[in-house]
DOTILO-550509 format. One line per field, with one value per residue (C-alpha): residue number from 1; x, y, z. Coordinates in steps of 0.05 Angstrom, whole numbers, padded with zeros to 5 digits, m for minus. Example, Ala and Ser with C-alpha at 12.3 -4.5 7.8 and 13.67 -1.06 7.14 Angstrom:
i = 1 | 2 .
px = 00246 | 00273 .
py = m00090 | m00021 .
pz = 00156 | 00143 .
! end
This chain:
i = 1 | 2 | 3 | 4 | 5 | 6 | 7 | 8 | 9 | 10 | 11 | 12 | 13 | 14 | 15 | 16 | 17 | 18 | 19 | 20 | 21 | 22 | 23 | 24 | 25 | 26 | 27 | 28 | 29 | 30 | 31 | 32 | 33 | 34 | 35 | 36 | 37 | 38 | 39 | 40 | 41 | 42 | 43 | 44 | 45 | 46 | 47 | 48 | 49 | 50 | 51 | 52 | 53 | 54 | 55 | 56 | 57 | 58 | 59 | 60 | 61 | 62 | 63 | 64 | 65 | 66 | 67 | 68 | 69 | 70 | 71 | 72 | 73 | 74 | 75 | 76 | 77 | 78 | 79 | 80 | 81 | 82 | 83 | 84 | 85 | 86 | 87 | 88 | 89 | 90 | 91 | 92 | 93 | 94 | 95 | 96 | 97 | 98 | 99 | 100 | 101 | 102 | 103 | 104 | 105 | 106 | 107 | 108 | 109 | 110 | 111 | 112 | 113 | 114 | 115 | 116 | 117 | 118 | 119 | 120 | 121 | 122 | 123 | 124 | 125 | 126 | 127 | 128 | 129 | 130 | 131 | 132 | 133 | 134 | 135 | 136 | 137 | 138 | 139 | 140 | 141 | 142 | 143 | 144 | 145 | 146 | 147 | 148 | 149 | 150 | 151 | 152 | 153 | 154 | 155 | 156 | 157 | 158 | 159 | 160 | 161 | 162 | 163 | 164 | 165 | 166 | 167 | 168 | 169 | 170 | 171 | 172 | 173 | 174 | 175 | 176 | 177 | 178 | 179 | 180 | 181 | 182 | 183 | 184 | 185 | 186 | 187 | 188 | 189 | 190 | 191 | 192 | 193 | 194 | 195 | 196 | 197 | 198 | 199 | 200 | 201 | 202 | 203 | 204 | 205 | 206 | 207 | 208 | 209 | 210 | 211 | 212 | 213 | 214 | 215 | 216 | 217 | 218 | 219 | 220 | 221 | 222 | 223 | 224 | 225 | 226 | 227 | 228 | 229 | 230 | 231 | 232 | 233 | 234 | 235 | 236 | 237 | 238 | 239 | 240 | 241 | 242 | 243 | 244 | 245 | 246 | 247 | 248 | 249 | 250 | 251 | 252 | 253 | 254 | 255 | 256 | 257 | 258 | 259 | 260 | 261 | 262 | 263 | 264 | 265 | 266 | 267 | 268 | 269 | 270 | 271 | 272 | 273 | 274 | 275 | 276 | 277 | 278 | 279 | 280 | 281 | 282 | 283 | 284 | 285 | 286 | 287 | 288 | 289 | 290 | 291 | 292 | 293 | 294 | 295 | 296 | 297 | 298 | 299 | 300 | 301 | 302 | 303 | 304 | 305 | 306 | 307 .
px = 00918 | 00882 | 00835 | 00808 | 00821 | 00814 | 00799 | 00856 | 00867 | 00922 | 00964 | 00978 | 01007 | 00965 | 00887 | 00853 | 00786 | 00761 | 00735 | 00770 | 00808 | 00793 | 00835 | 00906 | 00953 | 00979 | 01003 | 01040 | 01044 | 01089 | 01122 | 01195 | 01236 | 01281 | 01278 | 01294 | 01366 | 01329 | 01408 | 01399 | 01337 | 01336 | 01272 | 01217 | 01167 | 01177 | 01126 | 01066 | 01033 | 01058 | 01051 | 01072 | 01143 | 01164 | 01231 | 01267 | 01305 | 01346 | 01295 | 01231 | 01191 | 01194 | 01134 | 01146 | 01078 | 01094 | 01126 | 01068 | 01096 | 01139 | 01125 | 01165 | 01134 | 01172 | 01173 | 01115 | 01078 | 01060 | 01101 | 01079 | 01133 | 01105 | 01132 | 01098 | 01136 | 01085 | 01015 | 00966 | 00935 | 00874 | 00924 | 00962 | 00909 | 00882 | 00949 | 00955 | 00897 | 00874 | 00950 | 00987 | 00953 | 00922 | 00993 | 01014 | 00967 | 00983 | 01053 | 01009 | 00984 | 00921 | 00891 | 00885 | 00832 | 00825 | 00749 | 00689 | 00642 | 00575 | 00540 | 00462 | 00439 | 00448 | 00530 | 00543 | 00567 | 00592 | 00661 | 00664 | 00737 | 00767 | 00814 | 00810 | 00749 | 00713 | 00655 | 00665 | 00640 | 00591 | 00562 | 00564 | 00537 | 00479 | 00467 | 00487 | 00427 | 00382 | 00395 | 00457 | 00514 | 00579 | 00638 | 00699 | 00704 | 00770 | 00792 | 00775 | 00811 | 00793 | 00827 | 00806 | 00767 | 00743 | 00726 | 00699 | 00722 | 00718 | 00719 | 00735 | 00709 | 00749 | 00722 | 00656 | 00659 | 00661 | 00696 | 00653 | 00649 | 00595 | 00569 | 00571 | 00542 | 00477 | 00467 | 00478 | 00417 | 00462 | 00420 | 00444 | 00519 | 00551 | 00615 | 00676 | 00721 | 00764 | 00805 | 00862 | 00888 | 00895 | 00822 | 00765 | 00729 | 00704 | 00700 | 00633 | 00612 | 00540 | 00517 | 00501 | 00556 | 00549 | 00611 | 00624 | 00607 | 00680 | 00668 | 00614 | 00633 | 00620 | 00634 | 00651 | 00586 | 00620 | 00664 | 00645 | 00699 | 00681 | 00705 | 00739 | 00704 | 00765 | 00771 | 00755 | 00687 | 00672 | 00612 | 00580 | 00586 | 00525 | 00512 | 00501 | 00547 | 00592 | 00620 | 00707 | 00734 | 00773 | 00845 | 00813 | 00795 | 00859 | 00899 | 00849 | 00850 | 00919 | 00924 | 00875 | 00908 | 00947 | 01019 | 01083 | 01132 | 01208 | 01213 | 01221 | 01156 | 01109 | 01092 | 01062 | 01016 | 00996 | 00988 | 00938 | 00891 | 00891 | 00867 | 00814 | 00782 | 00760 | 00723 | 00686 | 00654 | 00674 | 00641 | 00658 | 00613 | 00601 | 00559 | 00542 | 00560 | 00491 | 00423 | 00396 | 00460 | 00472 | 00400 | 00416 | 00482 | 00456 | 00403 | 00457 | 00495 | 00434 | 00423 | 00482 | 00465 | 00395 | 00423 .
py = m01167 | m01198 | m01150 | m01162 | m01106 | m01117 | m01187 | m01202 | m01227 | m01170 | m01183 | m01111 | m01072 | m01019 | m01019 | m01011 | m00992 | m01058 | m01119 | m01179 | m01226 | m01298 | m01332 | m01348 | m01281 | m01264 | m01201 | m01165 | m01090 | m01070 | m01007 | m00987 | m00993 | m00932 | m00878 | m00893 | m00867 | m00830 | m00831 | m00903 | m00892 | m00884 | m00844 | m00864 | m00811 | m00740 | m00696 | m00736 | m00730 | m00666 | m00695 | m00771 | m00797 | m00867 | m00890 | m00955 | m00979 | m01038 | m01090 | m01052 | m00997 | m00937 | m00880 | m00818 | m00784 | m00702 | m00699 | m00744 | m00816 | m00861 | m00933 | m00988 | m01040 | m01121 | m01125 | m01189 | m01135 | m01174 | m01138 | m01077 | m01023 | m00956 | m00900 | m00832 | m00779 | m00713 | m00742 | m00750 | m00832 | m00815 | m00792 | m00853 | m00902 | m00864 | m00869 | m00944 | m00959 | m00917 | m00904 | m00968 | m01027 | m01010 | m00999 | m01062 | m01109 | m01078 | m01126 | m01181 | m01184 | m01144 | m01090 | m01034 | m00979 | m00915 | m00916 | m00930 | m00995 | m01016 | m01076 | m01103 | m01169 | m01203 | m01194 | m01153 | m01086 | m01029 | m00992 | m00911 | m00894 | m00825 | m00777 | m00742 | m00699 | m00725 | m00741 | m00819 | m00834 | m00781 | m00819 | m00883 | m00862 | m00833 | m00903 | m00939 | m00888 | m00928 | m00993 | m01016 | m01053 | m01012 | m01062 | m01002 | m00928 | m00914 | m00971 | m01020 | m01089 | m01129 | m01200 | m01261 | m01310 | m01368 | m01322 | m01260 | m01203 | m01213 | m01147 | m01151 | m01117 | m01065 | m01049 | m01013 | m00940 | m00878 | m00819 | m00759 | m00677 | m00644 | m00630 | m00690 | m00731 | m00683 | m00690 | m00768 | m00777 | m00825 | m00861 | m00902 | m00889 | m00839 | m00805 | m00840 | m00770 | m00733 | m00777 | m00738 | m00668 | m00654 | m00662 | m00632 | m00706 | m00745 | m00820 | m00854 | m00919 | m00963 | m00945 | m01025 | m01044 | m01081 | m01113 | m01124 | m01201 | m01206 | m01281 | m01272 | m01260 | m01195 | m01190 | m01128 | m01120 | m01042 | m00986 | m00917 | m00865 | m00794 | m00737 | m00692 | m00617 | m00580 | m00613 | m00564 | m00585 | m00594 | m00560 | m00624 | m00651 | m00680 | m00721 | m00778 | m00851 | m00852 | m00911 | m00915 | m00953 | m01012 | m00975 | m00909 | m00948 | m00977 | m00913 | m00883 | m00943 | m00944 | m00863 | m00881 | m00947 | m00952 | m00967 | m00986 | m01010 | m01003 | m00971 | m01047 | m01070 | m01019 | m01065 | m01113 | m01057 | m01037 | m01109 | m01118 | m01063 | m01090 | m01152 | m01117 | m01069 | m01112 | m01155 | m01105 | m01040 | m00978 | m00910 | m00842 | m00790 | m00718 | m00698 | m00636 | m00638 | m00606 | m00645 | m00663 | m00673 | m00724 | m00759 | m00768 | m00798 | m00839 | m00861 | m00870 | m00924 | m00956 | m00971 | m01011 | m01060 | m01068 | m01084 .
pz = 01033 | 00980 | 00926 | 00858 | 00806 | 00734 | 00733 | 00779 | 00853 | 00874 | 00931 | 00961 | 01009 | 00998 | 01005 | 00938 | 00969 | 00915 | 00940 | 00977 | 00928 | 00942 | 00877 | 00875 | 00870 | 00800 | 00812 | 00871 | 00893 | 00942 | 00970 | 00949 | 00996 | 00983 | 00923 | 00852 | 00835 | 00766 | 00742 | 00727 | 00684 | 00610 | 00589 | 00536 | 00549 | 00586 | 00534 | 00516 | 00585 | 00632 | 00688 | 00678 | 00647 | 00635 | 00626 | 00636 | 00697 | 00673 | 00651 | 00682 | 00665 | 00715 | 00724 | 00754 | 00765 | 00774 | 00853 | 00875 | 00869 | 00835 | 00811 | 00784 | 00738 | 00722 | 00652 | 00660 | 00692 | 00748 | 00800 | 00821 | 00863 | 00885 | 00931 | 00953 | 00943 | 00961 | 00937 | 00989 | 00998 | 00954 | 00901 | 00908 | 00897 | 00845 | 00803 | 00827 | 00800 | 00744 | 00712 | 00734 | 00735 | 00663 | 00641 | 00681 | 00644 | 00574 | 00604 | 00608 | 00541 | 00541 | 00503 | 00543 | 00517 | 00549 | 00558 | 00596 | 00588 | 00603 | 00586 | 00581 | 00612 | 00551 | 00567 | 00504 | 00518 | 00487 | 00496 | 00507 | 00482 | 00480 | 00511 | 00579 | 00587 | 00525 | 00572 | 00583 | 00652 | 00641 | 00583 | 00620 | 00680 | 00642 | 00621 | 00692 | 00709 | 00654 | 00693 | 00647 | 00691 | 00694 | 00669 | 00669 | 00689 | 00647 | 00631 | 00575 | 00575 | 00521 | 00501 | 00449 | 00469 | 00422 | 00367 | 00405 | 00447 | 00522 | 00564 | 00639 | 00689 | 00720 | 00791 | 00820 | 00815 | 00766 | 00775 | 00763 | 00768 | 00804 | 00740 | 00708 | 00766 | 00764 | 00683 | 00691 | 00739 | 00769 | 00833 | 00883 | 00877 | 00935 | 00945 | 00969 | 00968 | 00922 | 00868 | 00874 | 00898 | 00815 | 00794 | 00811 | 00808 | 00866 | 00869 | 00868 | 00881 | 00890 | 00958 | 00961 | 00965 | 00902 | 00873 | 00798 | 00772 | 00759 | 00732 | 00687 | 00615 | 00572 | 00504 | 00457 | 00413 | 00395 | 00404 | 00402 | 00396 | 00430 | 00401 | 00455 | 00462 | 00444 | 00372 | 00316 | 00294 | 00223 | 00194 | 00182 | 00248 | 00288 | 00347 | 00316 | 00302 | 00248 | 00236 | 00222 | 00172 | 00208 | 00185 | 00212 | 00271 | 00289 | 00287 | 00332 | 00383 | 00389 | 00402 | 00454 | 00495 | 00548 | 00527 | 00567 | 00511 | 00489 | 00422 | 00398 | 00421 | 00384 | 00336 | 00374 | 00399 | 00338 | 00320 | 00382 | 00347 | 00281 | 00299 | 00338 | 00289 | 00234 | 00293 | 00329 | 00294 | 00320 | 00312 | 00320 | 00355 | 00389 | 00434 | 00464 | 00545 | 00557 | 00582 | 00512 | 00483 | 00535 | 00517 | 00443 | 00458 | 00509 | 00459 | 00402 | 00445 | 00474 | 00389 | 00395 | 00442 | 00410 | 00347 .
! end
């Protein structure tokens, strides 16, 4: 069947719970046909992230995720393999989509920014980058709840374009705690099910049906970087923007992308954020993950796209 993720008409084998693709296929998932013999694969990356390691199987990338699946990535990224091992279907499409694809299109050329994104009518928007649990989606459903248009969840891809910084919309839908979906005031969004049997986060999505505008343009106006709870704070540390120097910046974008690369190809990652951090301003903040520490950040971004 035929769905549009991320910009792209996906030909798949496995329902992406997006909507229907009507635009000519560029990129294929399909079910392995038999496990991966892991002998033949030649590992990258078996620390950073417990429970996902990434190796290479001849000339393509392979992702093991824990005992829950398996995936196998062309080195265009525009083939797609994937294979349940234990996981459950909502664990499956949750990797497929959140983990894969993103590292998929980092293939294609993209910038891939772990983040969030919202945008104002105007088609600038503003980028929410940080790790997981830094309060992302809880931030920008805060301000989906102030009437802003949701471009990403987690999420960011950002390419040139004529001398900006075009974003793409990702597909309708945050993922979201109990907790954080009653501090975001979030309205007219309701519960597709659990994301995964890992998390404790459910799947939400506009109770319209509404799809994302996936051929209108958005532009990068800014980037805000959210510290994560757990980092030591400094004594002078408040809630509000700070903004990075672009060197600063581009060590801290690239810490938080989505990367699929051979030890040869880090460069031209690295290269990727360079050219984006002198373009677009990025700032760093913290916020407290209580009611009014939500409502100053909120504020703090909505500055951004007033500017």
């Amino acid at each position: 069947m035929l769905q549009l993720a991320y910009g792209h008409t996906v030909e798949s084998d496995l329902d992406l719970g997006v909507a229907v693709g009507t635009g000519a296929s560029g990129l294929r998932i399909e079910r392995l046909a038999s496990p991966v013999d892991v002998t033949s694969v030649t590992w990258l990356d078996r620390h950073s992230d417990p429970r996902l390691s990434v190796g290479l199987l001849h000339h393509a990338f392979y992702l093991r995720h824990a005992d829950d699946a398996e995936f196998v990535i062309s080195p265009d990224g525009r083939e797609v393999y994937w294979r349940t091992i234990e996981a459950p279907p909502s664990t499956v499409l949750h990797l497929v989509l959140d983990h894969v694809l993103p590292r998929a299109l980092t293939r294609m050329g993209r910038l891939v920014l772990h983040g969030s994104c919202v945008s104002v009518e105007d088609r600038l928007c503003v980028g929410i980058v940080g790790r997981s649990g830094a309060g992302k989606s809880t931030l920008a459903a805060r301000l989906v709840a102030d009437g802003l248009e949701l471009i990403a969840d987690d999420c960011v891809v950002v390419e040139p374009e004529e001398g900006m910084l075009r974003v793409t919309p990702a597909y309708p839908g945050l993922r979201l705690s109990e907790t954080s979906l009653r501090l975001s005031g979030l309205r007219d969004y309701e519960r597709r099910g659990a994301v995964s049997h890992y998390t404790h986060k459910v799947r939400v999505a506009p109770a319209n049906g509404a799809a994302v505008d996936e051929d209108g343009r958005r532009y990068l106006r800014a980037l805000v970087l959210l510290a994560h709870p757990d980092e030591p704070r400094p004594p002078s540390a408040h809630t509000t923007l700070t903004r990075l120097s672009p060197a600063t910046a581009a060590v801290e974008l690239l810490r938080n992308s989505f990367l699929l690369n051979r030890p040869e190809e880090y460069a031209d990652a690295l290269n990727r954020v360079l050219d984006l951090s002198p373009r677009c301003p990025v700032f760093s903040l913290r916020y407290d993950h209580s009611e009014p520490g939500l409502d100053r950040a909120r504020a703090d971004v909505l500055s951004l796209l007033q500017t």
